[in-house]
C-alpha positions in Angstrom: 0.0 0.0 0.0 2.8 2.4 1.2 4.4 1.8 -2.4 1.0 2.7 -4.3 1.3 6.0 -2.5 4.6 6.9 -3.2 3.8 6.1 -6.9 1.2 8.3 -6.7 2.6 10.9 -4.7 5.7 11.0 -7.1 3.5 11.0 -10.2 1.3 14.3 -9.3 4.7 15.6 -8.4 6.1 15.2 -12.0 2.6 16.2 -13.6 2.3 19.1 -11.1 6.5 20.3 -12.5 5.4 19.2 -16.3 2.1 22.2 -16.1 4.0 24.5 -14.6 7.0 24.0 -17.3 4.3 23.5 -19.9 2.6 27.2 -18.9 5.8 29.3 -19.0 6.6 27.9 -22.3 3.6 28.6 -23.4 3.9 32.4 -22.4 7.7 32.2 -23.5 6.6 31.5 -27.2 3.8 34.3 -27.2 5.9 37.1 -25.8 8.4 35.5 -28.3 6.0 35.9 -31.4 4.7 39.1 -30.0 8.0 40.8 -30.2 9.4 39.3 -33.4 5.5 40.8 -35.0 6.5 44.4 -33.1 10.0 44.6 -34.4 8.5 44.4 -38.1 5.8 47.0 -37.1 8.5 49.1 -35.4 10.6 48.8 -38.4 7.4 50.2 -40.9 5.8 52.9 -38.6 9.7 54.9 -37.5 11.7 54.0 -39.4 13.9 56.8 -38.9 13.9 55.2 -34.8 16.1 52.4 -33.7 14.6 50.0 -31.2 16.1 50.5 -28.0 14.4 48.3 -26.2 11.7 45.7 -25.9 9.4 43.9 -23.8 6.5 41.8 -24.4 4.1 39.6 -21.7 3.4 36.5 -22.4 -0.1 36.4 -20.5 -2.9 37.0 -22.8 -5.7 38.5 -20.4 -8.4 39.7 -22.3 -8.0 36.2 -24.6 -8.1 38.3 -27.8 -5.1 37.1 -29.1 -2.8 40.3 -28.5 -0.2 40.3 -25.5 0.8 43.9 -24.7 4.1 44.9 -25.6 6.5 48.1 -25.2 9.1 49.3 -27.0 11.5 51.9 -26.2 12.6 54.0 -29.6 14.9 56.7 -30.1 17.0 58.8 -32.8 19.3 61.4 -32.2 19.1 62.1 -28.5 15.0 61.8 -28.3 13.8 58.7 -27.2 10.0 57.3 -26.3 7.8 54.5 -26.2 5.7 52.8 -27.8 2.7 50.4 -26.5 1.7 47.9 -28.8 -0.9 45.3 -28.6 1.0 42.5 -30.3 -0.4 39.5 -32.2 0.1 36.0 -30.7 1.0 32.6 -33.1 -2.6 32.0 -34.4 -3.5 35.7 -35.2 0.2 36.9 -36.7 -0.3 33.6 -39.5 -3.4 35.5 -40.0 -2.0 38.6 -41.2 -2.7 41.0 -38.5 -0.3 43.0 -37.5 0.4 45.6 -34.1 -1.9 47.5 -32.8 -0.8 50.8 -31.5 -2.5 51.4 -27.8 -2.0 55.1 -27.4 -0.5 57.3 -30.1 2.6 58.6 -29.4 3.2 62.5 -30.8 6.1 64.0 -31.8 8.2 66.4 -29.8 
């Protein structure tokens, strides 16, 4: 009996380490694809900026298919950023592309 437990106990154990491994790849890849879909919008929208900087989550809360992202621009001494809401793996093969969430003015 003592041996069924520790089978069991051992076994929720590994499942218990595989979902938690299995969730922050998950949000690894969509921060991932998030960025790489920013970088191209980045690149079109200033392209007199270089990118900076970047970060993207990996959490989709509003399960629309867009993690948010910033990225930090700049030419020349000015610098700003930029909040996107990026495109995940099923909506970037899709086509769509960034969505800005604020506009950002010039200076």
């Amino acid at each position: 009996m003592k041996k069924y437990i520790a089978v069991i106990v051992i076994a929720l154990i590994i499942l218990g380490v595989g979902y938690f491994f299995s969730i922050n790849l998950t949000n690894s890849m969509r921060a991932s694809r998030a960025e790489s879909v920013g970088h191209t919008y980045i690149e079109k929208v200033y392209k007199e900026y270089s990118i900076l900087g970047e970060v993207c989550q990996g959490v989709d809360t509003d399960s629309d298919g867009y993690v948010s992202c910033t990225f930090r621009v700049g030419k020349e001494g000015v610098e700003k950023e930029v909040n996107l809401q990026c495109p995940t793996y099923i909506k970037s093969f899709l086509g769509n592309e960034c969505k800005a969430t604020q506009m950002v003015l010039p200076q």
